[in-house]
N, C-alpha and C positions, 0 to 999 in steps of 0.2 A: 608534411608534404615536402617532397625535393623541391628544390628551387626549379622554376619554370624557366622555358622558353616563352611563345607566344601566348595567350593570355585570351580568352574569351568569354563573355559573357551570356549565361543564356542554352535553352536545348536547341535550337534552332538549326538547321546544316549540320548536325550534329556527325553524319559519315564524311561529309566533305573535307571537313576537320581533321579527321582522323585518321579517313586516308593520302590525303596531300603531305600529313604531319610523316607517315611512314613512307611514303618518296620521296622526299625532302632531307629524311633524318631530324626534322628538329623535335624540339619536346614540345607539346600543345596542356597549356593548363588550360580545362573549361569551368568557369566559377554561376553560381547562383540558378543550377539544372533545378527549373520549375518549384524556386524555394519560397515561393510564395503560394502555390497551390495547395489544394484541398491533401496532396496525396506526392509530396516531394519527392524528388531525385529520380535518378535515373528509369525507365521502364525495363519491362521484361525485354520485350524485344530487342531494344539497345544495348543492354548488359548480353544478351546473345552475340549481338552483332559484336561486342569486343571479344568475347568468345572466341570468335572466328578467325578475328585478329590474330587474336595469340596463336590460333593453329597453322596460320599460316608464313608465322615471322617466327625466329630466334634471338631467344634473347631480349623481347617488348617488357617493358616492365611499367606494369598498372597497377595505383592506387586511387582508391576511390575510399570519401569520409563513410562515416558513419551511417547520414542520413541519407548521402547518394547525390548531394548537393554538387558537389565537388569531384572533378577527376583530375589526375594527372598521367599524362601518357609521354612513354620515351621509347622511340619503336625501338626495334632491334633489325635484326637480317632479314629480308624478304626472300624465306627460304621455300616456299611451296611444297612439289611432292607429292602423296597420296593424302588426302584432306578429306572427312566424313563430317559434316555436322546437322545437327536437327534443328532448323530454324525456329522460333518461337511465331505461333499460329496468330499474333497479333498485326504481324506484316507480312507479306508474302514472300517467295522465294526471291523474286524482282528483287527484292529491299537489297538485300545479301550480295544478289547476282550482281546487279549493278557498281558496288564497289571493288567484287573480284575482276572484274572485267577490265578495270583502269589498273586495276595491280598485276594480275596473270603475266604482263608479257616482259615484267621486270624482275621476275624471279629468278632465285640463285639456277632450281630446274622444273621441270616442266610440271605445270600441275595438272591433277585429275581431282575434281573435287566432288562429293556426293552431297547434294543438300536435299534433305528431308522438310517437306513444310507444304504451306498453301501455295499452289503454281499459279493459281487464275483469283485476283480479286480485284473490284473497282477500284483501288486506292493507288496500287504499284505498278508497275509495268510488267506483263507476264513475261513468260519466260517464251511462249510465243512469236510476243514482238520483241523483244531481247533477239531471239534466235533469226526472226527475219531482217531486220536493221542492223542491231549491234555490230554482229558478227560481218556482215557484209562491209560495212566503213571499219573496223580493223584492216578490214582485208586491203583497204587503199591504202593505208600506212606500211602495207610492206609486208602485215601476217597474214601472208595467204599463202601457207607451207603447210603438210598434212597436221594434223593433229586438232586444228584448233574449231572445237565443234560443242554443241550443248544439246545434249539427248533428254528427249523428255520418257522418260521409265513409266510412273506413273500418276496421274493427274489428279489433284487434290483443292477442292474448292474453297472456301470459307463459309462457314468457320473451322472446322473440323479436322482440314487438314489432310492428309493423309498421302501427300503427292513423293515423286521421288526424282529428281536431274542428275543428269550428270555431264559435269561440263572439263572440256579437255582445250589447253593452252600450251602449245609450246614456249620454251624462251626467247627472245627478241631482245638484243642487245640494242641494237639502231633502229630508231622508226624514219621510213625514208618522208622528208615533205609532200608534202600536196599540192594541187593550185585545183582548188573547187570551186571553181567559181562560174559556170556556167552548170545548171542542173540538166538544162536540154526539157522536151516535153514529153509530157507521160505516154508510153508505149504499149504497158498493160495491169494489171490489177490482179496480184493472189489473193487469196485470205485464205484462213482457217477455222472454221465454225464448230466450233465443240461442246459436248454435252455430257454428264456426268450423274449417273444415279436419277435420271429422267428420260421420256421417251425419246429415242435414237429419231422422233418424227421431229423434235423440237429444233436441230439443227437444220434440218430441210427448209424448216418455217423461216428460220432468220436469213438461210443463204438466198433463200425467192424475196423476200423481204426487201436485203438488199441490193439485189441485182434489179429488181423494179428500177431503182434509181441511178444506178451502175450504168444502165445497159443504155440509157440517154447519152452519156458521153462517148465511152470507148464502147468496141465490142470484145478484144481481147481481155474478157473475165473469168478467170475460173477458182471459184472457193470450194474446198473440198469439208466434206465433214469429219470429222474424228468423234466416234463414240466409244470411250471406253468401257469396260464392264467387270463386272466381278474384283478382284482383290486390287486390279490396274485403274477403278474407279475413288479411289480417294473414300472419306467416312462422311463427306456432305453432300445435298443434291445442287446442281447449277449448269448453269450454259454459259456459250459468251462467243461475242465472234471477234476476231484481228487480223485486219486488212492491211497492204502494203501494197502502194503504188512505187511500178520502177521507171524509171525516166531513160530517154534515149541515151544519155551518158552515164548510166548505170547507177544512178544515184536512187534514195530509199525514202519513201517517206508514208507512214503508219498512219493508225487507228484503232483504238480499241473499245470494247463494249462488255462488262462482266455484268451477268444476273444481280441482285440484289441478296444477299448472303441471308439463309433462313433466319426468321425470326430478328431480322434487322431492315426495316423500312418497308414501304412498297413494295407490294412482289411486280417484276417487268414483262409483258409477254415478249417474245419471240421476234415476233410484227414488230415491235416499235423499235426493242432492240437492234434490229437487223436497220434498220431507217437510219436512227437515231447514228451508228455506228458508220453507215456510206454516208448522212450528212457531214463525222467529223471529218474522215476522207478526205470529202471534199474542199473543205476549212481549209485542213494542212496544206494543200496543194496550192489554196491559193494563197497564204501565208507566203509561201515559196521557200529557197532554199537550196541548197544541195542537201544540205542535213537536218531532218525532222526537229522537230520540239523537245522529243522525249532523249534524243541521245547529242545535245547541242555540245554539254560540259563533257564527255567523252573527244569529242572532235575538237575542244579544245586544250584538255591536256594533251593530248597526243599532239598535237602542233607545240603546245609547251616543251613537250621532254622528245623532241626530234630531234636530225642532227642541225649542225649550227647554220642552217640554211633557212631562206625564205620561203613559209606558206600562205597559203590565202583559203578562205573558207567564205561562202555565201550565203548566211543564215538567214532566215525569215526574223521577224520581232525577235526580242530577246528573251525566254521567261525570267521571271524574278528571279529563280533557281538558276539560272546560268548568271544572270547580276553578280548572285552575289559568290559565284564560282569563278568570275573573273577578278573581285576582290581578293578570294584568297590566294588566288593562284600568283596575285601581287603580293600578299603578305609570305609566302611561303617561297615565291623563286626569283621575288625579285623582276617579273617578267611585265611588260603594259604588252598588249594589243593594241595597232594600230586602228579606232574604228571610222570604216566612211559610210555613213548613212548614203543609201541609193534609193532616190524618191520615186515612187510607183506612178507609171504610165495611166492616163485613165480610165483603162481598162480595168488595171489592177489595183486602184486608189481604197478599196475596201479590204485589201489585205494588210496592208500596212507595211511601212518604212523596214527594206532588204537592208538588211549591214554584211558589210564586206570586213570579215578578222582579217588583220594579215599580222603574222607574228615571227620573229627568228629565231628558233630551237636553243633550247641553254642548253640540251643532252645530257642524259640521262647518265651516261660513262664518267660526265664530268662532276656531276651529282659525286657519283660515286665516290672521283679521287677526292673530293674536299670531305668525305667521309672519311675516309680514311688516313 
C-alpha cells in the first residue's frame, strides 16, 4: 500500500469519502471494510461505484488488499465527458446519481452519463426525487444554464433491474453563494406516481390514495401517473409514488414511497402506499427548511466549494448522514459551519430544532491552484 493521506476506519460513508477525497485532491486510506463480518471487504455495489470513479476521473489510482479489507485511493483529474456505466442491482441508480451530482459541475468538460441499474427502490432516493429537488437547488447556486438535466429512458424496479438515465451537467467554474434562509410557505404539491410490469389502474389507486389527505391542506395538487410498458418497463414488477412540495420562495421539499421488491418482505397495497407517502410529505414540511432531508449534504458542499463569500442555508434537524458530512467536510477542506440552532414556535415544537448553516466558500479554483 502507498503511503496514505487521511485514514479511515470502517465501511460507513463509504461515497462520502471518496468523493470529498477527489475534490479535495487528497489520498483517502479506508482500513478494516466489514473485516470482522461473516463475508469481508468491500461489496459489489461499492466496488461498482469505484468503477464509476475511475470512468469519470484521469489518472485515479486504486488499490484494494486481497480480502477487500483495505483500500487506497489517490484521485486523479476530474475529467468527465461521455460516461456509460451499468450500476450493480444491489443499490439503485440514486446510489451513483447522488455522488455524480456533487462532482458533475467541477469537471474538466461537460458530462453526459448513462447509467443502467434499478431507478425506483425503498433504500435510495430515486432518480425521480433526484430530478425534482436535486436539480432545482443546483439551480440556486448558479447552474441554471442549458444542459443540466437527468432523463429517465427506462424504468427499472428491484430487484431485476432493468432501468436506463441519462443525466447531462455542464461545467461550473464558480458557484455563486446563497442566503436561504426564509423557505416561505407551500404554494402547491406535484408528484409522480408510477407503476411498472402491474396494472396501469395501481397508479390511480395511490394518486386518490393520496390526495384523500392532500386535498385537506392545499388545493393546488396535481400528480400525474407514468406507466411504462414493454422493453421501457425494466425486468421487475412494482409501483411507487414521489411527491414535491414548492414553497412561495421556490424552495423543494420531497417524499417518497417504493413497493416492496418481489420476493423481499411484505407485499404493500397501493392504498396505504399512497397515505403512507402524503403522510411523509407532510413530516418534511413540518421539519421545515429551505432544503429537504434527502438533499441537506448537497447544499452544503456547494456552500463549501462557492466563491469566498458568505452563505446561509435553513435546514430542518440535521440527519446523522449530513452529521457526519459535516465532519468530513472539516477533515477534508479545513471548513467549520457556523451552526445557530432556531427554536420552534409553538406551533411548530413537534418538528424540531431549525439550524441556520452559514459558511464562507474556500472555491473550488483555489482547490485547484494548491493542486497544482
Amino acid at each position: 500500500m502507498a503511503s496514505q493521506g487521511l485514514v479511515y476506519d470502517g465501511c460507513n460513508f463509504f461515497r462520502q469519502r471518496l468523493v470529498l477525497s477527489t475534490l479535495s485532491g487528497k489520498r483517502v486510506k479506508i482500513k478494516n471494510i466489514r473485516s470482522k463480518d461473516d463475508n469481508p471487504g468491500l461489496r459489489d455495489f461499492e466496488a461498482s461505484f469505484i468503477r464509476l470513479l475511475d470512468k469519470v476521473t484521469n489518472g485515479s489510482r486504486i488499490e484494494i488488499n486481497q480480502t477487500g479489507t483495505v483500500l487506497f485511493y489517490q484521485p486523479g483529474l476530474l475529467y468527465g465527458g461521455l460516461v456509460e456505466h451499468d450500476c450493480n442491482e444491489q443499490r439503485s441508480i440514486g446510489y451513483y446519481l447522488e455522488a455524480l451530482l456533487m462532482l458533475a459541475p467541477f469537471m474538466k468538460s461537460s458530462l453526459k452519463a448513462t447509467l443502467r441499474g434499478v431507478t425506483n427502490d425503498p433504500i435510495d432516493p430515486t432518480v425521480d426525487l433526484l430530478k425534482s429537488t436535486a436539480l432545482p437547488l443546483m439551480k440556486k447556486f448558479g447552474m441554471d444554464g442549458e444542459g443540466c438535466d437527468l432523463k429517465v429512458v427506462k424504468r427499472g424496479m428491484a430487484p431485476g433491474g432493468g432501468g436506463e438515465v441519462v443525466f447531462t451537467c455542464p461545467v461550473r467554474r464558480t458557484i455563486k453563494p446563497v442566503q436561504l434562509t426564509d423557505p416561505g410557505k407551500i404554494k402547491r404539491i406535484r408528484g409522480v406516481a408510477y407503476s411498472v410490469r402491474v396494472s396501469p389502474q395501481m397508479a390511480n389507486r395511490i394518486v386518490e390514495s393520496a390526495r384523500g389527505i392532500l386535498n385537506k391542506f392545499i388545493p393546488d395538487i396535481y400528480i400525474y401517473t407514468d406507466h411504462m410498458k414493454g422493453a421501457n418497463s425494466g425486468k421487475s414488477p412494482g409501483f411507487g409514488l414521489t411527491l414535491v412540495a414548492e414553497t412561495l420562495n421556490g424552495c423543494f421539499l420531497s417524499a417518497e414511497m417504493s413497493s416492496t421488491p418481489i420476493g423481499q418482505g411484505d407485499p404493500v397495497l397501493p392504498e396505504d402506499l399512497g397515505r403512507k407517502c402524503a403522510k411523509q410529505l407532510l413530516d418534511e414540511i413540518h421539519r421545515g427548511g429551505s432544503v429537504d432531508s434527502s438533499n441537506q449534504s448537497l447544499a452544503l458542499l456547494f456552500m463549501t466549494l462557492g466563491q469566498q463569500d458568505v452563505s446561509k442555508v435553513l435546514l430542518g434537524p440535521l440527519s446523522p448522514y449530513t452529521i457526519e458530512f459535516l465532519r468530513h467536510i472539516r477533515d477534508f477542506f479545513q471548513i467549520m459551519f457556523k451552526i445557530e440552532v432556531q427554536k420552534p414556535s409553538e406551533d411548530e415544537r413537534k418538528g424540531g430544532d431549525k439550524v441556520l448553516m452559514t459558511c464562507v466558500g474556500v472555491g473550488y479554483s483555489n482547490i485547484n491552484k494548491t493542486l497544482k
